[in-house]
N, C-alpha and C positions, 0 to 999 in steps of 0.2 A: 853902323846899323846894317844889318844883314836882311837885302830886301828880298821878300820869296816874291816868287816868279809866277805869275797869274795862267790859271788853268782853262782852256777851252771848255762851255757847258753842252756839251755836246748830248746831254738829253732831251733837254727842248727844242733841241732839230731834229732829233729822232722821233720827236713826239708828232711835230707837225708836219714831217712826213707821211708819218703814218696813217696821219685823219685826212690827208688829201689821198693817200691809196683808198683809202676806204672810203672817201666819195665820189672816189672815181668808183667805183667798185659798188655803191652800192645806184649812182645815177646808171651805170651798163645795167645791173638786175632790173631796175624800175624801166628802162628802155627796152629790154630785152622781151618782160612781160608785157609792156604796151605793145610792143610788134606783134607779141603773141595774138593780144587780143583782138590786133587788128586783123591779124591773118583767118583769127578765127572768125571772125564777125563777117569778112568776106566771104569766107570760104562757104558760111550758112547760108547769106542770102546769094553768094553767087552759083556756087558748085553744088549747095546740099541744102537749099532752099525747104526741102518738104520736111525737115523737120521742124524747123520751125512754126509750119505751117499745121505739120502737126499735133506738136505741143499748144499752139492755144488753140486749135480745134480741140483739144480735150480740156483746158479750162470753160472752152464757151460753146461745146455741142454736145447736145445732152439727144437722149434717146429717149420718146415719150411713149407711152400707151395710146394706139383710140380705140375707146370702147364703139363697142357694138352693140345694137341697139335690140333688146330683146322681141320676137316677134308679137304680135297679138294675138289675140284669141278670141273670137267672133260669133257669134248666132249665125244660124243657117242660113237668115236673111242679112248679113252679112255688120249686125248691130253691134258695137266695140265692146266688149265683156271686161278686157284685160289689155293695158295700153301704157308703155314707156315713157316717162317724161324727164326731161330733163335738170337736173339735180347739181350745184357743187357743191363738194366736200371739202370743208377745212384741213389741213393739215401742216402739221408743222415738222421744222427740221429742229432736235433738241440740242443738237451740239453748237449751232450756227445762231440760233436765238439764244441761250444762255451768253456766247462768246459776247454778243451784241448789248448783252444786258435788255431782252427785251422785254416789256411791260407784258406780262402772261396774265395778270392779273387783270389788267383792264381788257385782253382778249377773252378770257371766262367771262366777265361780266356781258361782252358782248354777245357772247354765243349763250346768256341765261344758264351757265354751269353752275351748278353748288361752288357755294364759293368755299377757294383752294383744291377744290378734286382737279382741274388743271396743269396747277402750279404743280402738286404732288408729285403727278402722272410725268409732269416735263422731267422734274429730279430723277424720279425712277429710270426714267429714259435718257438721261444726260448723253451717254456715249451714242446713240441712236442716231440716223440720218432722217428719219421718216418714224412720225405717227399720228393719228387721225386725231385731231382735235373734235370734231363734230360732223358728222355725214348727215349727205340729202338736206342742204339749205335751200330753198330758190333762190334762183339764179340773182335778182334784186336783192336780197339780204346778205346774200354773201358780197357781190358786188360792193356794199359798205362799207367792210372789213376789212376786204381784199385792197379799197380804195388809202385806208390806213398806212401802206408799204410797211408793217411791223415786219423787222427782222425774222428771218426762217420762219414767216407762214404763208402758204401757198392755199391757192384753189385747183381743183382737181373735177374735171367734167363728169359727171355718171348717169346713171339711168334710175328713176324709184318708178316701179310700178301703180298702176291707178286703177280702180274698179269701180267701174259708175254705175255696178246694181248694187255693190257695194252687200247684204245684208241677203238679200233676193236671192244671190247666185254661191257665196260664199263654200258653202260645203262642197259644188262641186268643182267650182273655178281654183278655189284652196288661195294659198298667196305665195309670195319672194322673198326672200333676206334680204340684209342690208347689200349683199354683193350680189343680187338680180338672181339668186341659183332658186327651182320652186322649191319647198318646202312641205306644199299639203295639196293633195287635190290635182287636178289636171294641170296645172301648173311643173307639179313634181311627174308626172305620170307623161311629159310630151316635156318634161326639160332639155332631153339633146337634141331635141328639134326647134326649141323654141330662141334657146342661147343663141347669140352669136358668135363669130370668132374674132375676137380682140385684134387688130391692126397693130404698127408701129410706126412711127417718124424722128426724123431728126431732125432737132431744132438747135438753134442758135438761141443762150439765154446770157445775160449780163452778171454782173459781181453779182449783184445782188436776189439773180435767179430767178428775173425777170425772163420771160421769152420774149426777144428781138422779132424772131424771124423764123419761120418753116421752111426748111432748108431740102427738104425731100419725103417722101414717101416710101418707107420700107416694103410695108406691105398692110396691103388695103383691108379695112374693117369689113365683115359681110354680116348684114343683120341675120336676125332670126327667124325662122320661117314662121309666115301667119297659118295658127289653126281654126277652122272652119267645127263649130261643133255642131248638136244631132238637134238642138232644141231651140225652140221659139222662146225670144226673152218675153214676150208677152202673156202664150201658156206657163214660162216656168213664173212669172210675176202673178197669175191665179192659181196656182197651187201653191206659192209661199201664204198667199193670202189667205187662204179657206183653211188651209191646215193650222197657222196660227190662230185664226178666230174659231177651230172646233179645240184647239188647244186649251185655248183661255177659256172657251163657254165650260167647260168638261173639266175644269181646274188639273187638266193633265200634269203630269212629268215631263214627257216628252212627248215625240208623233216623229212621223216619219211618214214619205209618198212619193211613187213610182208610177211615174207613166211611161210604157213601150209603145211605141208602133207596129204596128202585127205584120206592116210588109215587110217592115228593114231591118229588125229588131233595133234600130233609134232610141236611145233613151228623151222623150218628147218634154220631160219634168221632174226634176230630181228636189226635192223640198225637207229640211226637216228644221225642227224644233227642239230646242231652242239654237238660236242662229248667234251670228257675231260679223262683226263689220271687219271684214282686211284690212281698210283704210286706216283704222287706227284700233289697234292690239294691245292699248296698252290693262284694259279690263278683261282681257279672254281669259276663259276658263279652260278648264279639258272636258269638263263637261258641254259645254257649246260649243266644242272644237269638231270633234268626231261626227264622221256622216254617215250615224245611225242607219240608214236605207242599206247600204255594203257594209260595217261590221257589226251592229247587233245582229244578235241572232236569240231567239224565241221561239216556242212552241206554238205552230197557227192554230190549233183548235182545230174549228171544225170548216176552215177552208181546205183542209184537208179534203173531206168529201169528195166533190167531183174527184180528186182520183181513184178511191175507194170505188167509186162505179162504173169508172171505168175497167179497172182492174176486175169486177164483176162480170161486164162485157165484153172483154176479151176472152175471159175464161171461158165461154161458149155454155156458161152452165146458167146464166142470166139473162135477160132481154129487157128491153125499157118496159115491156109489160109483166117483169115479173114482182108478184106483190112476198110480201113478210109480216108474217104474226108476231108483233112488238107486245102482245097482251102478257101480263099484267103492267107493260111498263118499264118493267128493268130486265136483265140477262145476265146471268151469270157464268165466268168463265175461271174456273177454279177456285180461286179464294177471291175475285176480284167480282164486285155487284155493278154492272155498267147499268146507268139509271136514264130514261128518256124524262123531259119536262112532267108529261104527263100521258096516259097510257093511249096512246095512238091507236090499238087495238090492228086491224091489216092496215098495211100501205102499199102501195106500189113504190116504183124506183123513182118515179119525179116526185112524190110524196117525202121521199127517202129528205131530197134535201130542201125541199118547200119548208118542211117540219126541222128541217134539222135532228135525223132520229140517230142518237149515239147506237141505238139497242138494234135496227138493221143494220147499220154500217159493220157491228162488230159479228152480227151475225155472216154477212159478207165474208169477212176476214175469217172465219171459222172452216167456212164450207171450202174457203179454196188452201191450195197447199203452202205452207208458212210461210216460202220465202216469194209469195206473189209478189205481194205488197212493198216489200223491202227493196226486190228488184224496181217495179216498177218507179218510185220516190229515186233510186238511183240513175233508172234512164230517163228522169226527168231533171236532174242534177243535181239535187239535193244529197248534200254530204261532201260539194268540190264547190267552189268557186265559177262563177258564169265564165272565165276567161275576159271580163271584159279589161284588165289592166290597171282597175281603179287602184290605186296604194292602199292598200289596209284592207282588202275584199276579204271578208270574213268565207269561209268554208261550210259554214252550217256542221249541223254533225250528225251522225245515224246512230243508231246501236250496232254494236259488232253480231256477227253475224252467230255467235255464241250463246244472244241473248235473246234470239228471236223464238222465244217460246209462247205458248198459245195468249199470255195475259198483253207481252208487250206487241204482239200485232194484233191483238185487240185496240188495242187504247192508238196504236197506231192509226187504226182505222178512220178515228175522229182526232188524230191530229195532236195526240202526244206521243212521245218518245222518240218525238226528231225534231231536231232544231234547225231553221232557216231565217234568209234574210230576204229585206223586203223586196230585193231586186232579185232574187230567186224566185220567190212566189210571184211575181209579176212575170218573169218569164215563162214559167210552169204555165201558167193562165193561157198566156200570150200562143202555147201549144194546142189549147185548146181553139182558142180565137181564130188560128190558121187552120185550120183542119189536121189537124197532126203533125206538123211542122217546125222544129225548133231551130232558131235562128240566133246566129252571136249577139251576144249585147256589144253595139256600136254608142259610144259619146262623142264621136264624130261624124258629120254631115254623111249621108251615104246615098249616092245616086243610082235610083232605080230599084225594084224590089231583089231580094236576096233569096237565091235558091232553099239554102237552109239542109235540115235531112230530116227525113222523116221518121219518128220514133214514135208515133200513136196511127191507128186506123184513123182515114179521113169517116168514114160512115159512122163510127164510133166518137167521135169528136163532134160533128156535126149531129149526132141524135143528144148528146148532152146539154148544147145550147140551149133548147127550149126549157130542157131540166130545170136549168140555174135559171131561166125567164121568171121562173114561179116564187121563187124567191125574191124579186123586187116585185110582189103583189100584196094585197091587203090578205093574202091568206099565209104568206110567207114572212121570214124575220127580217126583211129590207126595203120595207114600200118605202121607207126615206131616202134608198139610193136611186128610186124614180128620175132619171130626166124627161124635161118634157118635150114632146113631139120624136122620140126615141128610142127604141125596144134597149132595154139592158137588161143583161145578165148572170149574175154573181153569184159570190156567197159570201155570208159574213162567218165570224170566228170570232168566241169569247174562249179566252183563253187563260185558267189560274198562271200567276207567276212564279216560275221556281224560287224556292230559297234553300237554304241551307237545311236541308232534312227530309226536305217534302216539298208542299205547294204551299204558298200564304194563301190562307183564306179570304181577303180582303184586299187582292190587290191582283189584277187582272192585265192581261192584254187586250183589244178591243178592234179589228180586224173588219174591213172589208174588201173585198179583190173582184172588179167587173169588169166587162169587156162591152163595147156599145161602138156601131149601132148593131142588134144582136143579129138583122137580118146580113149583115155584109161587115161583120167587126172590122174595126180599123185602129183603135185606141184599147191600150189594157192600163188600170191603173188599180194599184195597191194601196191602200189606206192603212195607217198602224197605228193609233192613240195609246199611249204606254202610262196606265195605272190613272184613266180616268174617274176623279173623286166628285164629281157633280151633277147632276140632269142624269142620272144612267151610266152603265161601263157596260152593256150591252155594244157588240158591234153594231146592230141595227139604229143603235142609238147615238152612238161617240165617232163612228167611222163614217157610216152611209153617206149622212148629210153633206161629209168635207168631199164625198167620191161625186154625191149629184152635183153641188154647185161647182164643184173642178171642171167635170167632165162636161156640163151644160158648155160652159165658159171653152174648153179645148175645143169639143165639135164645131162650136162658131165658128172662134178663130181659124180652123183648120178647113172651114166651108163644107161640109161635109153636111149631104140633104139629113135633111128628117124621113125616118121611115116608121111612124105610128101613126094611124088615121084617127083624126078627130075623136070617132067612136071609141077606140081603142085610149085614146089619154085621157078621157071623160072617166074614162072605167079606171086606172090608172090612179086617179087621184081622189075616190072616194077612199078617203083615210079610215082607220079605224079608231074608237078610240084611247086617247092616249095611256089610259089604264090598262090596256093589253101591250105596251110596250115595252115595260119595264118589268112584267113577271118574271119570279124568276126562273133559272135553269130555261129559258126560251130556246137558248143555243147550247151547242155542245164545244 
C-alpha cells in the first residue's frame, strides 16, 4: 500500500497570524487615540484653558434685559397722577417645553386662558425660543406658577402703569400699552421723556434656565423723567364733577370744560364727558376715548361777540357809547333775515351783549371792511391749533378767504361760520382777561407769570370787562353763572348743530365762556354741553350753572379773595323768574 505523505496546513497559521497583527494594530489605534485625548485634555485645561471656559460660559451666561422704570406724572402740588408698578410676565420657551413634554394645559388653566388658546398658540410657535404666555401678573400670582419649575416657562420683571384718579383725569393723563410706550393723552404727548432707557446684565443660569447668579452689569437702567403738570387734582376733581352732573341733569350727549390761568396760560382743568377708567379698558369706546376740549370743534354762537366789539373798537368808528337801531327786530343782509329774540328797539354796545343782539352785532360786521372780522378771529387763533402739543389738537376751521362775502361775515359776527375748540375759546377769553395778551397754552407746571404778546389794545380789552359783567345779571342771559362773593364776566352761546345739508333744528350747542374775579381776572373757564335734551339747551341754562359751581370751587381752592360787596351779591342774586329763562331765541 502506497502511503501519501501528509501536508503542512499552513492556513491556519497564516490565519492566526494575521489576527494577532491586527490586534496589535488595532490596541496601537485605540492607544494612539487615548494619547490623543490625553494630550488634548491637557493641553485645554493647561495651555488653552479659555476655551473651555468659554464654551460653558455660553451654556450658562445668558445676557438679561433691566427694564426701566417709566417716569411719573404729577399735579403741581406734586399729587401722583400716573405711576409704574411692578408686574411679571409669563413667558415660555416653545421648543424647550414641547421637548420636556410640558403640561401647557394645566399652565392655561392657571393663568385662567380659554381653554386650548395656549396649547394652540405653543404648536404654532413650536420652532420659537420665546413667547409671552400672559403679561402683567402680580408679582404673588406669578410667584405660584413660577413656584411650579414647568419646563420652558419663565417670569420676566416689567412695569404696568397705575392711575389713582383713574376716571377724574383720564382724557388728559390718556394711558400705556402693554409694553409701558403712551398711547393717548399726555402720556403719548411727554413719551420720550417719560421712557426710560432699558439696561443689560449678565447672568449665570442653570440647564434648566433657572438664574444662579448676577455675574455683572453691562449697562445700567435710567428711569424716566418725572413730569410735573399745570393743574390741581382737586380743581381738576370739581370740574369732572359739575360737568357730569350738568351732563346728566340736561340728558346731554356730551360736555366738555376748560380752565386757563390768565397769568401762565396753565391749563388749571381739563374735564370732559363721557369719561373712561385706564385702569381697566376693557369696556372703552371711541366715543369716551377722545378728549373732546382739543378735537371737537363747533360753531360758538354768540360767544362770538366780545370779539365782534372789539373789532368795532378798534376800528375807531365805535366807542362803548356807541348805541344801534335794532327796530323792528331783524336785519337783513342780502337774501339772509338776521332775527334778534325780540325787537330791542336802540341799544348801546354793553346792551349789544347783555341782550345778546344778533341784529347789532351784524350791523357791526357791515359798517366795517370784510376782512375785519376774519382777520381779527385769526390773530386770536382760531383756524390753527394753540400749539399746546396735546395729540389730536383739533385746528378749528375758518372760511377761506373767497367766501368772505357780506352774508358770511355777517353770521360770522354772532358766531357761525367758524369752527373752534374749547381750548381755543378759552384761550381767546383768557386775551381778554389779561388785557390784550395772548399766552401759550402750558399742561405743564409753569413758574412765574409769562410774558406772552400782545395782540389786542390793553384799554380796549379792559373797557370790555364790564361789558360781559352785564351779562351774568338778572338783565342778562347768565345770572346762573353768578358766583358768589365774585364779579364775573362772560358770555353764553346757543348754538344750532351742523348736520348734513344745513343746521338740525333740534339739536344745539349750549356754551358758556367767563373770566372771574372780573375786577383782577385770574381764572378763564369754557363750558360746552353738546345737544342738551332736558331743563333747557339754552347756554344760560345747560352751561352757566356747571361755570358757577366750578369756578365758585377753583377760586377757593386757589385762595383767591372775593372782590363783590355784600351790597353788590344781594343785587346779584335777586333771580328772575324762571319762565323768562327758557324763552326762546334769548341767545344768538
Amino acid at each position: 500500500m502506497t502511503q501519501i505523505p501528509l501536508k503542512k496546513n499552513t492556513t491556519t497559521g497564516g490565519t492566526a497570524l494575521q489576527f494577532r497583527h491586527r490586534h496589535f494594530f488595532l490596541g496601537g489605534a485605540l492607544l494612539f487615540l487615548f494619547a490623543g485625548l490625553v494630550t488634548r485634555a491637557v493641553y485645554l485645561t493647561v495651555v488653552d484653558s479659555e476655551f473651555l471656559r468659554k464654551q460653558g460660559d455660553a451654556r450658562s451666561l445668558r445676557i438679561e434685559p433691566v427694564m426701566a422704570m417709566r417716569g411719573m406724572i404729577l399735579d403741581r402740588n406734586g399729587a401722583p397722577l400716573a405711576v409704574s408698578t411692578p408686574v411679571v410676565s409669563i413667558w415660555i420657551n416653545p421648543r424647550q417645553a414641547l421637548a420636556a413634554n410640558a403640561s401647557i394645559a394645566d399652565l392655561e388653566r392657571d393663568l385662567a386662558l380659554p381653554a386650548g388658546s395656549l396649547v394652540a398658540r405653543v404648536k404654532r410657535n413650536a420652532r420659537k425660543g420665546f413667547m409671552y404666555a400672559k403679561r402683567h401678573l402680580s408679582p404673588a400670582a406669578a410667584e405660584l406658577i413660577l413656584a411650579k419649575d414647568m419646563p420652558g416657562v419663565y417670569g420676566m420683571t416689567e412695569y404696568r402703569r397705575f392711575y389713582p384718579e383713574a376716571d377724574v383725569t383720564a382724557h388728559m393723563i390718556g394711558f400705556t400699552d402693554l409694553d409701558d410706550q403712551g398711547k393717548e393723552g399726555l402720556e403719548m404727548a411727554f413719551n420720550d421723556l417719560l421712557s426710560g432707557q432699558t439696561g443689560a446684565k449678565r447672568v449665570v443660569k442653570d440647564l434648566k434656565g433657572h438664574r444662579v447668579q448676577d455675574v455683572a452689569l453691562i449697562k445700567a437702567a435710567h428711569p424716566g423723567k418725572n413730569i410735573t403738570l399745570s393743574f390741581d387734582t382737586r380743581v381738576q376733581y370739581a370740574a369732572y364733577r359739575e360737568l357730569a352732573r350738568g351732563v346728566a341733569e340736561h340728558n346731554a350727549s356730551a360736555g366738555a370744560l376748560v380752565s386757563l390761568d390768565v397769568d401762565t396760560g396753565e391749563v388749571l382743568a381739563m374735564a370732559n364727558m363721557p369719561s373712561y377708567n385706564p385702569n381697566n379698558r376693557k369696556q372703552l369706546t371711541v366715543n369716551a376715548l377722545r378728549n373732546r376740549a382739543v378735537t371737537d370743534q363747533f360753531e360758538p354762537g354768540s360767544t362770538l361777540k366780545p370779539f365782534t366789539v372789539v373789532a368795532a373798537l378798534e376800528s375807531g368808528k365805535y366807542s362803548t357809547h356807541s348805541h344801534f337801531n335794532t327796530h323792528p327786530g331783524t336785519y337783513k343782509v342780502l337774501n339772509k333775515l338776521i332775527r334778534d329774540h325780540e325787537n330791542y328797539g336802540v341799544i348801546d354796545m354793553s346792551t349789544l351783549l347783555t341782550k345778546s343782539s344778533n341784529v347789532a352785532s351784524a350791523q357791526i360786521a357791515m359798517a366795517l371792511p370784510r376782512d375785519t372780522l376774519p382777520l381779527l378771529h385769526r390773530r386770536l387763533g382760531f383756524g390753527r391749533n394753540t400749539g399746546s402739543g396735546f395729540p389730536g389738537e383739533s385746528a378749528g376751521s375758518m372760511q377761506p378767504q373767497s367766501r368772505w362775502n357780506p352774508v358770511e361775515v355777517a353770521t360770522m359776527s354772532y358766531g357761525y361760520g367758524v369752527t373752534v375748540t374749547a381750548l381755543q375759546l378759552a384761550q381767546a377769553y383768557a386775551v381778554i382777561a389779561s388785557g390784550g395778551i395772548q399766552r401759550p397754552v402750558s399742561f405743564t407746571k409753569v413758574n412765574g407769570p409769562v410774558a406772552g404778546k400782545r395782540i389786542m389794545d390793553e384799554k380796549i380789552a379792559r373797557a370790555l370787562i364790564p361789558m360781559m359783567e352785564t351779562v351774568v345779571t338778572q338783565e342778562g342771559t347768565a345770572l346762573r353763572a353768578a358766583v358768589p362773593g365774585y364779579r364775573v364776566a362772560g358770555k353764553t352761546g346757543t348754538a344750532h348743530k351742523a348736520q348734513a345739508g344745513g343746521y338740525a333744528s333740534d339739536a344745539y350747542m349750549s356754551l358758556f365762556v367767563g373770566l372771574a374775579p372780573a375786577s383782577a381776572p385770574r381764572v378763564v373757564t369754557a363750558v360746552i354741553i353738546d345737544n342738551p335734551r332736558k331743563g333747557g339747551y339754552y347756554g344760560g341754562l345747560a352751561a352757566a350753572p356747571v361755570f358757577s359751581r366750578m369756578m365758585s370751587d377753583t377760586l377757593r381752592l386757589m385762595n383767591i379773595e372775593p372782590d363783590r360787596s355784600a351790597e353788590r351779591l344781594a343785587e346779584q342774586h335777586r333771580y328772575p323768574h324762571p319762565s323768562t329763562w327758557a324763552r326762546p331765541g334769548r341767545e344768538g
